[in-house]
PLY file of the C-alpha trace (Angstrom):
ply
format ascii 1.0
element vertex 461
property float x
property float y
property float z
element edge 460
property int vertex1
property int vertex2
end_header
-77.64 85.19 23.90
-78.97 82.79 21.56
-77.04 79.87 20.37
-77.64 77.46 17.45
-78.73 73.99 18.35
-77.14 70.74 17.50
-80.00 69.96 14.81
-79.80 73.57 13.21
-75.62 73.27 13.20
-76.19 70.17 11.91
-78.67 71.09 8.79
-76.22 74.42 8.35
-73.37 72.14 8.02
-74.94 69.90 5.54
-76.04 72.46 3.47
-72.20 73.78 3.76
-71.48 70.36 2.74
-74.31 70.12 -0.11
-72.80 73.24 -1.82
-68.99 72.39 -1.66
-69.72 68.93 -2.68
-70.13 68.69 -6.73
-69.29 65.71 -9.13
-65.68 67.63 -9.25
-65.13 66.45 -5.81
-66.29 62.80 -6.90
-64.25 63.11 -10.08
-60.57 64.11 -8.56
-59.65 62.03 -5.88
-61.19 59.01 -7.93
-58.43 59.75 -10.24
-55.74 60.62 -7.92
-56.15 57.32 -5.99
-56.13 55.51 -9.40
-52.85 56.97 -10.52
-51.07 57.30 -7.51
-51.74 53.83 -6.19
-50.03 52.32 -2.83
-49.40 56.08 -2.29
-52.88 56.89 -2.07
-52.66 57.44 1.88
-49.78 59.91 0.92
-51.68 61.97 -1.55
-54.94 62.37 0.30
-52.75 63.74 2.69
-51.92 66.67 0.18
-55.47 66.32 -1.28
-57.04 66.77 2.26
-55.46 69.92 2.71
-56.02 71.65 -0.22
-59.36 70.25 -1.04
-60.60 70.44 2.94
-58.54 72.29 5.01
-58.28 75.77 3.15
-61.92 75.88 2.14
-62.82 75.16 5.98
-60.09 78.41 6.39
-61.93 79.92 4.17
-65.18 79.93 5.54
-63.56 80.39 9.04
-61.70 83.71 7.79
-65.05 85.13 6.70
-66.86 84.32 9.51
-64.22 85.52 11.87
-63.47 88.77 9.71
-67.26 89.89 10.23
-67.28 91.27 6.92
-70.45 91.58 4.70
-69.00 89.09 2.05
-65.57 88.43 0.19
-65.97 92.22 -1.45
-65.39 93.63 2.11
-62.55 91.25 3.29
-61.00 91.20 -0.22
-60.89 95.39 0.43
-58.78 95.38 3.16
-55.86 95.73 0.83
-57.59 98.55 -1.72
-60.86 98.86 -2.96
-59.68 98.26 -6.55
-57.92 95.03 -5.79
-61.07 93.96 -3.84
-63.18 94.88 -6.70
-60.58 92.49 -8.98
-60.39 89.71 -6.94
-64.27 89.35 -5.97
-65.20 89.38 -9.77
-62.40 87.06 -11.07
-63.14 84.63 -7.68
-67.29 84.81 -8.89
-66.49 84.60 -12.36
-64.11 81.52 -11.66
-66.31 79.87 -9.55
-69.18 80.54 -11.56
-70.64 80.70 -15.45
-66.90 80.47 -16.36
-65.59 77.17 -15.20
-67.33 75.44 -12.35
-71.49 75.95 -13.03
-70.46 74.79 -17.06
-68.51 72.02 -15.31
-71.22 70.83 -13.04
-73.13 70.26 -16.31
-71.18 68.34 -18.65
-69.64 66.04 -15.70
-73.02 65.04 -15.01
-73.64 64.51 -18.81
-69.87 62.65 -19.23
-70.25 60.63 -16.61
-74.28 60.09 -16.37
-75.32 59.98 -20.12
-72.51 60.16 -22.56
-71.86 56.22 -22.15
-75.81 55.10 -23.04
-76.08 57.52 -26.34
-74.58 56.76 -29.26
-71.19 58.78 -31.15
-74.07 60.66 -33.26
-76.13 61.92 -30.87
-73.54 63.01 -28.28
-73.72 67.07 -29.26
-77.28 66.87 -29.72
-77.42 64.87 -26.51
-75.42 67.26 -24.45
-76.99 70.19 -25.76
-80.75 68.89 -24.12
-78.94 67.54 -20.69
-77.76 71.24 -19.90
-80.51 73.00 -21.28
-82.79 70.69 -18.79
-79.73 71.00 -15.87
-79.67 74.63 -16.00
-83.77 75.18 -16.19
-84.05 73.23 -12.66
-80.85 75.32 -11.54
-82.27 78.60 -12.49
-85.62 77.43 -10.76
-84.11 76.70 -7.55
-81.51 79.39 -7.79
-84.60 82.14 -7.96
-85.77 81.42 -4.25
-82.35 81.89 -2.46
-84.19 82.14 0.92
-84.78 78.23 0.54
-81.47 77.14 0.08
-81.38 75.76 3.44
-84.56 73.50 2.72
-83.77 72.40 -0.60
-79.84 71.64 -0.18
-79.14 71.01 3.46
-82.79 68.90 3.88
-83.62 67.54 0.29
-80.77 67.40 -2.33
-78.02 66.52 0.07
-79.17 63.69 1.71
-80.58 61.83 -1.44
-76.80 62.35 -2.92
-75.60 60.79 0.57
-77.90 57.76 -0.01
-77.03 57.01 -3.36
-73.08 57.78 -3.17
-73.42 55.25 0.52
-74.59 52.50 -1.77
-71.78 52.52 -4.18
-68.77 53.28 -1.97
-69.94 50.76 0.26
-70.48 47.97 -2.94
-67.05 48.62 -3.66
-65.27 48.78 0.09
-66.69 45.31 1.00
-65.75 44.00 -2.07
-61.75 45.30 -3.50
-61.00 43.96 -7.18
-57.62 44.21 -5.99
-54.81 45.15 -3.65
-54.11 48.79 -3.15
-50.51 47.22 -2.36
-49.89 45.98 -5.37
-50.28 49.04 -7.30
-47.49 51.39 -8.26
-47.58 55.01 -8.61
-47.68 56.19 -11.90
-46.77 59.47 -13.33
-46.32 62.43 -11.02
-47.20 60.77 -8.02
-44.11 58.33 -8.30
-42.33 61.24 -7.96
-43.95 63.31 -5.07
-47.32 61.96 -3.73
-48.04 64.38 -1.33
-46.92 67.55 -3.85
-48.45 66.15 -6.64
-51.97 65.17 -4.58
-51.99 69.15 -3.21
-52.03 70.44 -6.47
-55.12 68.04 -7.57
-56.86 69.72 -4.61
-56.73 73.14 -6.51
-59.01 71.43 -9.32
-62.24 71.14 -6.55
-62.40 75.38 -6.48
-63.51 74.62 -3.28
-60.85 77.11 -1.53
-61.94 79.36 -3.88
-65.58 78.27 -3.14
-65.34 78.58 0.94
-64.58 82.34 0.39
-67.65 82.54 -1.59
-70.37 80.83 0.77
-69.04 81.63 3.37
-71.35 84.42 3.00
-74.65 82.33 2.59
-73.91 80.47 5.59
-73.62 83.85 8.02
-76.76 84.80 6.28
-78.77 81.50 7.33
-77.25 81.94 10.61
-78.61 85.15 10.57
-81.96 83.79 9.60
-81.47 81.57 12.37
-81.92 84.16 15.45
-78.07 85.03 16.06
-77.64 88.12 16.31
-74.40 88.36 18.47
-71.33 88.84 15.53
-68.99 86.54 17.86
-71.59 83.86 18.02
-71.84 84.29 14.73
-68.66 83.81 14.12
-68.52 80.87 16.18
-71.25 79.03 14.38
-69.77 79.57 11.24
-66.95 77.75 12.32
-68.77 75.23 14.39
-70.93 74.36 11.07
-67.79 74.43 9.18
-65.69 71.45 11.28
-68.40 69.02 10.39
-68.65 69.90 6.83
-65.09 69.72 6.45
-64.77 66.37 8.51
-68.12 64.65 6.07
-65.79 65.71 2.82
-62.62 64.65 4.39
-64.24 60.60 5.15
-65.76 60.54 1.47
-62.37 62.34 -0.47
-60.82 59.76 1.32
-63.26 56.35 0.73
-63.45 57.95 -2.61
-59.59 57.51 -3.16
-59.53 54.04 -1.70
-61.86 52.94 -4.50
-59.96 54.72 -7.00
-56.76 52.84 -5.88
-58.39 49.45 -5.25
-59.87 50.08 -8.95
-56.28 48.93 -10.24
-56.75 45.38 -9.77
-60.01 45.46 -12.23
-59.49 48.52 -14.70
-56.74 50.09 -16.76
-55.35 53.54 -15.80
-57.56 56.04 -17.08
-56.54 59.84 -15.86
-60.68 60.56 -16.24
-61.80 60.27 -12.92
-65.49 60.22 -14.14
-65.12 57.22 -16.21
-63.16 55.37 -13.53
-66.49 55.95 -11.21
-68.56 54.16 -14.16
-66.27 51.37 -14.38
-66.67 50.48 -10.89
-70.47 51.10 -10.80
-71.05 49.17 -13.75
-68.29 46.23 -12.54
-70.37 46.33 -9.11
-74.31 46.93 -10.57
-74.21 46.15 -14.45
-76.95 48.42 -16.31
-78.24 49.48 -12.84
-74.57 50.65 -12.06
-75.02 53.25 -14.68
-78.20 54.90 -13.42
-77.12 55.09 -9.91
-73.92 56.67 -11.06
-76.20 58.84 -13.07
-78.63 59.91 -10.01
-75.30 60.34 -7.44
-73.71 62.75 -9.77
-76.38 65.14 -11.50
-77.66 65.34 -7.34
-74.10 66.21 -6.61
-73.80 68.94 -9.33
-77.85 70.21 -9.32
-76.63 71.10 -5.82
-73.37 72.69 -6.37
-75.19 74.62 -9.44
-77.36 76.09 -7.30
-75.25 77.75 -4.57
-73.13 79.00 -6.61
-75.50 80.75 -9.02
-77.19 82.16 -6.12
-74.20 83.57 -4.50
-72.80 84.91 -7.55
-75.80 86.76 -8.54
-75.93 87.74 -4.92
-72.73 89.06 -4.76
-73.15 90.85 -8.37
-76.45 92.63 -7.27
-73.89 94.02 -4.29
-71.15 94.59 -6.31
-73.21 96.67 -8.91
-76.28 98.29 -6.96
-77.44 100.35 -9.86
-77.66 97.14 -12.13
-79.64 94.54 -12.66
-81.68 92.83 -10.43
-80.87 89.11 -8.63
-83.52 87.31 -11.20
-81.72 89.13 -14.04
-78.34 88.39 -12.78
-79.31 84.58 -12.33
-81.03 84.25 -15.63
-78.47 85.71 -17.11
-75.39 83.51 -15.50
-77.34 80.39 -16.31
-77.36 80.83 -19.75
-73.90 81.89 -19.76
-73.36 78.72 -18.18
-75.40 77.04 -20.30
-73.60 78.23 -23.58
-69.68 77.10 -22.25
-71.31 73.79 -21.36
-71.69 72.60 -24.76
-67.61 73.38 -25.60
-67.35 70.30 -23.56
-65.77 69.06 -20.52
-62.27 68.64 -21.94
-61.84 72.36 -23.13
-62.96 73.89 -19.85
-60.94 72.07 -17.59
-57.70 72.66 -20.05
-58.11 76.83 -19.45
-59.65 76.30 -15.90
-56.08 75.39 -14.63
-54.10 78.28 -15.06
-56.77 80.57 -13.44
-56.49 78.24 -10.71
-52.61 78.18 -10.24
-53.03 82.21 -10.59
-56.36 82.73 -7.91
-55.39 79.76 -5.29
-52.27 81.46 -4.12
-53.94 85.06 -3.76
-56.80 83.14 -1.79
-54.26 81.52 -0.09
-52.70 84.36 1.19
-55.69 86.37 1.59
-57.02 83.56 4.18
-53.75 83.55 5.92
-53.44 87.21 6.33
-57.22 87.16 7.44
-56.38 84.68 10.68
-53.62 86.41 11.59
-54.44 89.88 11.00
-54.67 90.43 14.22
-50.94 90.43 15.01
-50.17 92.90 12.37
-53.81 95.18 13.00
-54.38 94.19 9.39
-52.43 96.65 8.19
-52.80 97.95 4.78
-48.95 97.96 4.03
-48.59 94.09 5.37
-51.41 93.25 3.12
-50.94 95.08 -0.35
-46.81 93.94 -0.14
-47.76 90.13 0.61
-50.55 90.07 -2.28
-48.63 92.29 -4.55
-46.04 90.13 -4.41
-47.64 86.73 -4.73
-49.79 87.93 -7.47
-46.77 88.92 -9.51
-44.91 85.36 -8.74
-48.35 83.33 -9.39
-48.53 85.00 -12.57
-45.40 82.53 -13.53
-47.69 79.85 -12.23
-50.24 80.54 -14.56
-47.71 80.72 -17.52
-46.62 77.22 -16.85
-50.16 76.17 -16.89
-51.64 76.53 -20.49
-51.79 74.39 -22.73
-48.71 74.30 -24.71
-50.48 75.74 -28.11
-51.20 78.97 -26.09
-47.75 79.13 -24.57
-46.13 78.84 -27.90
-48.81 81.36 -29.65
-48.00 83.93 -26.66
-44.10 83.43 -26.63
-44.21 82.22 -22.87
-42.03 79.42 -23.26
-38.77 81.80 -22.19
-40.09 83.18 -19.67
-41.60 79.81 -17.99
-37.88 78.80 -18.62
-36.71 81.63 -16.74
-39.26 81.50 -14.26
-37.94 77.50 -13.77
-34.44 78.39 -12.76
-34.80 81.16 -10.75
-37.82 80.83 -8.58
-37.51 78.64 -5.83
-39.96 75.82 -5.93
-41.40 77.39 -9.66
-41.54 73.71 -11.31
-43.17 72.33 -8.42
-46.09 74.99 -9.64
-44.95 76.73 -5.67
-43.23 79.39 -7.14
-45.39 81.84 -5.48
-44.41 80.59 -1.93
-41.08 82.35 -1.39
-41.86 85.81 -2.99
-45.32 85.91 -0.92
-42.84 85.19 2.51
-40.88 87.91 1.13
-43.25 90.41 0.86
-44.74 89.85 4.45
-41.31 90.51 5.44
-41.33 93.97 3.65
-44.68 94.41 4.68
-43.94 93.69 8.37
-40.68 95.66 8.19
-42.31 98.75 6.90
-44.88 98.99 8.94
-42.93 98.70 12.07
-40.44 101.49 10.35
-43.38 103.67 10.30
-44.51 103.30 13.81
-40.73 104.19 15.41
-41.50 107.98 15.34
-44.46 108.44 17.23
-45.12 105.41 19.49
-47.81 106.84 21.68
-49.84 107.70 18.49
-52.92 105.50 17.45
-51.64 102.98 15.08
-53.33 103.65 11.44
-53.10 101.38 8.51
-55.82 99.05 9.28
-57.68 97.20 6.54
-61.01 98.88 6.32
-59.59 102.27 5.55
-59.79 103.63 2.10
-63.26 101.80 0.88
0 1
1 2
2 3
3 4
4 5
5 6
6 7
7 8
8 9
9 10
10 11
11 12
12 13
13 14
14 15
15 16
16 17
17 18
18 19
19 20
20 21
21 22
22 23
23 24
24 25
25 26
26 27
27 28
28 29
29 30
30 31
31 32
32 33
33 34
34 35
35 36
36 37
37 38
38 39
39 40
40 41
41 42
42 43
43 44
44 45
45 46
46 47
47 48
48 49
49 50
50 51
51 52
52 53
53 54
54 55
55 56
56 57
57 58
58 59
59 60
60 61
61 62
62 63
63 64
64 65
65 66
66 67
67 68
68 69
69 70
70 71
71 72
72 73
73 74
74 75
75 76
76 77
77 78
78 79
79 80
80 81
81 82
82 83
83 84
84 85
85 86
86 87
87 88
88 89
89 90
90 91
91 92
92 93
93 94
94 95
95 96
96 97
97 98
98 99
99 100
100 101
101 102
102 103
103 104
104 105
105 106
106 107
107 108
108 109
109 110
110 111
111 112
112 113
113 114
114 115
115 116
116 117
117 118
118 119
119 120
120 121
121 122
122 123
123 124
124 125
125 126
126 127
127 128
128 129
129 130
130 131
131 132
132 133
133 134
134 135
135 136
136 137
137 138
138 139
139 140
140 141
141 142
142 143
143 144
144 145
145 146
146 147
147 148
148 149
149 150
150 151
151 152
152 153
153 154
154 155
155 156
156 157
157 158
158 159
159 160
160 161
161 162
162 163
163 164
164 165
165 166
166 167
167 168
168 169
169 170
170 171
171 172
172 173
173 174
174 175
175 176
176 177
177 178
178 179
179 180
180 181
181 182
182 183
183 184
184 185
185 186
186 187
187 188
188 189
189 190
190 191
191 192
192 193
193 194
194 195
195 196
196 197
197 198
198 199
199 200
200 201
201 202
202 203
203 204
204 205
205 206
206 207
207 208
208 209
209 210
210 211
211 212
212 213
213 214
214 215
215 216
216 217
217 218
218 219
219 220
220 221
221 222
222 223
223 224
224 225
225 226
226 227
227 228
228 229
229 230
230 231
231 232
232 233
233 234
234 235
235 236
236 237
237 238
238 239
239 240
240 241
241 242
242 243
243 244
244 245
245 246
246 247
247 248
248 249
249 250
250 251
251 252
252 253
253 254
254 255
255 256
256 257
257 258
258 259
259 260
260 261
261 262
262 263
263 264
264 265
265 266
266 267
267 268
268 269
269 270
270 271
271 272
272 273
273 274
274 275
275 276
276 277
277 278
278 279
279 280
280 281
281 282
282 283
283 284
284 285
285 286
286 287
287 288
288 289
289 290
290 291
291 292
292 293
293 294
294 295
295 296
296 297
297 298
298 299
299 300
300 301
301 302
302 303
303 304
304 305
305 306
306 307
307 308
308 309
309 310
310 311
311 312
312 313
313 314
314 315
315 316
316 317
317 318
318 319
319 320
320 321
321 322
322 323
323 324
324 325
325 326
326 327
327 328
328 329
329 330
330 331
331 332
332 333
333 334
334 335
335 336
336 337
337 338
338 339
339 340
340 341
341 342
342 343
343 344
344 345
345 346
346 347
347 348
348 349
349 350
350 351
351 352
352 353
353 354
354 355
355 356
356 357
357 358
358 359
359 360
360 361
361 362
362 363
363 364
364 365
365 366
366 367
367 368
368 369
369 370
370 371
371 372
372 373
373 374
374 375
375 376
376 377
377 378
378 379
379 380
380 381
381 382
382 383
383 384
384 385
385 386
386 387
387 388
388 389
389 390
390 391
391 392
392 393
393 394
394 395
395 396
396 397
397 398
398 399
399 400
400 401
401 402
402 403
403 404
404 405
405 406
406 407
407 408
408 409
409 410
410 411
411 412
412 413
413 414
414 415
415 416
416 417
417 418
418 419
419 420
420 421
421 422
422 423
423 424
424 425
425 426
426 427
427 428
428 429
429 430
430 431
431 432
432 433
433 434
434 435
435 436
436 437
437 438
438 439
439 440
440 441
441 442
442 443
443 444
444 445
445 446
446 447
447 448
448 449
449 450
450 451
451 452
452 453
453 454
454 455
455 456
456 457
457 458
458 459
459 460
């Protein structure tokens, strides 16, 4: 049986690596190590396992699962929830909020500082039209991913992000110790650092390549599903281990950034600040190379799964080019609303899809001490849909809440979900419905004992 090699685990695992890895992921712990200060070792903690932990589940769960794609596993439940949950995951992780956000971070951080107040719409509007033209070129020879991210893009992002973490390490403008954490983090680090990890998609994201990744294994020689499986994982560890060292380094130099810079909750701006304190003028360009490399990359893996998964979602539609063409310009058009407005109405799809992905992932490992039953699965997703949907209330901006008469029910929502204003409300009702779940199914297997047990999850497709 054929087995991957430690150079082709290695090149699968920084491709894993290249396409989890965006600006976003720059962006967020910069800004969580700025604002939560001394406590920075206590919200990486919560960081780590939202940001690295569940997308390495995530891309373990698929593997394991040997399902075709998220569509499949996402089925277990019901075809029509499958059919919900792939789309909104895509669409989430796609032309909606993260390809649009790969753009104008690059453009924020990258060029917004050297053009002048006149010339930023004009300016922004030629960055993505350029950024999406070398995504969509990229994106239309998906059979070269591995070459192009895991061989080309990922290690010139490597080099240049190296040369600025290290600048910074060896020389601290100030004492991580000496600075207090400020707003929700003075509170609850390790709460308030989970919940940043939502904002890198990249549980969200694991579900979503871990597709492309069986398929280059695939391409590989292996054959064998288990091996398969195994690789996936294998390739996975030391992915997750590479983002884990750099989230972390990352958050340092947010922290240490105290001593130099005032608080600024823009992540992307504290990065320029300590490239251009470290660099001067060349600061700015090698902030401006690290970034657009980090985002080209992302771009470009998730525009080719998404079309992927669209061309299997829809078999009768359009073709791969046509879905790719077709995202990018999508993309390309939410890009110029600006960074601000897609990260404000990015968050409450988050706080609504992270539990459901959550769950699924959960219920995916352990499915095998319930058979992946149908009723275990629809009661625990049924119910922690319906309790994130509170979640996602509490999220929107406050002009939305007020125009859609949510403020009551966030209120309500507040006092009588456990853990609701810790944005966990979904936690308790999801246990619950396991429960139900569990206890149902074990009501229905009392009569006949000796009969083969039914209910599994890839009945009904």
């Amino acid at each position: 049986m054929k087995k991957l090699t430690f150079r082709e685990t290695a090149a699968v695992a920084s491709m894993l690596f290249g396409l989890f890895f965006g600006a976003g992921n720059l962006i967020f712990p910069a800004s969580m190590g700025q604002l939560a200060g001394r406590s920075v070792y206590t919200a990486a903690v919560g960081f780590l396992i939202t940001g690295v932990g569940l997308p390495l589940l995530g891309v373990a769960a698929l593997g394991i699962s040997q399902e075709d794609g998220l569509l499949g596993l996402s089925s277990r439940p019901g075809r029509r929830y499958g059919l919900f949950f792939t789309c909104a995951l895509y669409l989430t992780i796609g032309p909606f909020f993260a390809i649009p956000r790969c753009a104008t971070v690059s453009y924020t951080v990258g060029i917004q500082r050297i053009l002048p107040a006149s010339a930023q719409g004009a300016g922004l509007a030629v960055f993505s039209l350029l950024f999406f033209t070398a995504v969509l070129l990229l994106s239309l020879r998906p059979g070269e991913i591995l070459t192009w991210v895991g061989k080309v893009l990922n290690p010139l992002f490597l080099c240049f992000l190296v040369v600025l973490l290290l600048r910074a390490l060896l020389s601290p403008p100030g004492e991580i110790s000496a600075a207090e954490p400020l707003n929700a983090y003075a509170a609850g680090a390790f709460s308030t650092g989970l919940l940043e990890g939502y904002n890198t998609m990249d549980a969200l994201a694991g579900l979503a390549f871990g597709i492309i990744m069986v398929d280059v294994i695939r391409r590989l020689g292996i054959e064998e599903p288990a091996e398969v499986a195994k690789s996936t994982v294998r390739a996975g560890i030391f992915s997750a281990l590479l983002m884990a060292l750099i989230y972390l380094l990352v958050a340092v130099v947010g922290a240490q950034s105290r001593g130099a810079f005032a608080v600024s909750g823009n992540g992307g701006e504290i990065l320029a600040q300590v490239a251009e304190h470290y660099f001067g003028g060349a600061g700015a360009a090698i902030l401006a190379i690290t970034v657009t490399l980090a985002c080209l990359k992302t771009a470009v893996g998730l525009i080719t799964s998404c079309s992927e998964t669209f061309v299997k979602l829809f078999p009768k539609g359009p073709s791969y080019r046509v879905w790719a063409v077709a995202f990018c310009v999508l993309s390309l058009l939410i890009a110029n609303l600006g960074l601000e407005a897609i990260i404000a109405y990015s968050q409450p799809v988050l706080m609504f899809l992270y539990p459901l992905s959550i769950a699924l992932i959960l219920l995916t490992l352990f499915g095998r001490f319930f058979d992946n039953d149908r009723t275990v699965l629809r009661w625990t997703l049924g119910a922690t849909a319906a309790a994130a949907l509170f979640d996602l209330f509490r999220a929107l901006p406050a002009a939305a809440k007020a125009a859609l008469h949510l403020n009551g029910v966030v209120e309500i929502a507040g006092k009588w979900l456990p853990l609701a204003r810790q944005s966990f409300g979904w936690v308790v009702p999801a246990a619950l419905g396991l429960a139900v779940g569990l206890l149902l199914r074990q009501i229905r297997r009392r009569p006949d004992r000796g009969a083969p047990e039914g209910g599994g999850g890839h009945g009904g497709y």
